[in-house]
C-alpha positions, 0 to 999 in steps of 0.5 A: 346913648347909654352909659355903655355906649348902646342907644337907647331904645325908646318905648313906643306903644303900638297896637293891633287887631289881628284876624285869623279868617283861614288857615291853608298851606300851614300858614294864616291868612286874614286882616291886621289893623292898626288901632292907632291910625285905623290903616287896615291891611290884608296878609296872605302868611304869618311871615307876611303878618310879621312884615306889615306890623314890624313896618308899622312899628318901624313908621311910627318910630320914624314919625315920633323922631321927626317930631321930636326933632322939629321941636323948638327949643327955648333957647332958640325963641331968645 
């Protein structure tokens, strides 16, 4: 937590490789990849690109908070 209160936000690097193969309907069709995991997905509109990587992020956050937690403190080994 901050000094006023907020959480703080954690700064989590993540990467993607986006791949425009068509554009129909106003909207892009095509691939993103994941570079840290190498998870490739298809998506069918740009409000669906949007979804898959903010889903991405969201995990990875998840991922990073489970490991801190598991981490054994110094203390814990006396």
């Amino acid at each position: 937590m901050s000094i006023n209160g907020e959480k703080d936000l954690k700064s989590s690097e993540n990467s993607f490789l986006v791949k425009i193969k068509y554009r129909q309907n106003s909207s892009w069709q095509g691939t993103v990849q994941w570079i840290e995991t190498g998870k490739t997905q298809n998506f069918k509109s740009c409000l669906e690109l949007i979804r898959l990587m903010d889903l991405a992020v969201i995990s990875s956050d998840e991922i990073d908070e489970t490991n801190e937690n598991s981490k054994i403190s110094p203390e814990s080994d006396r």
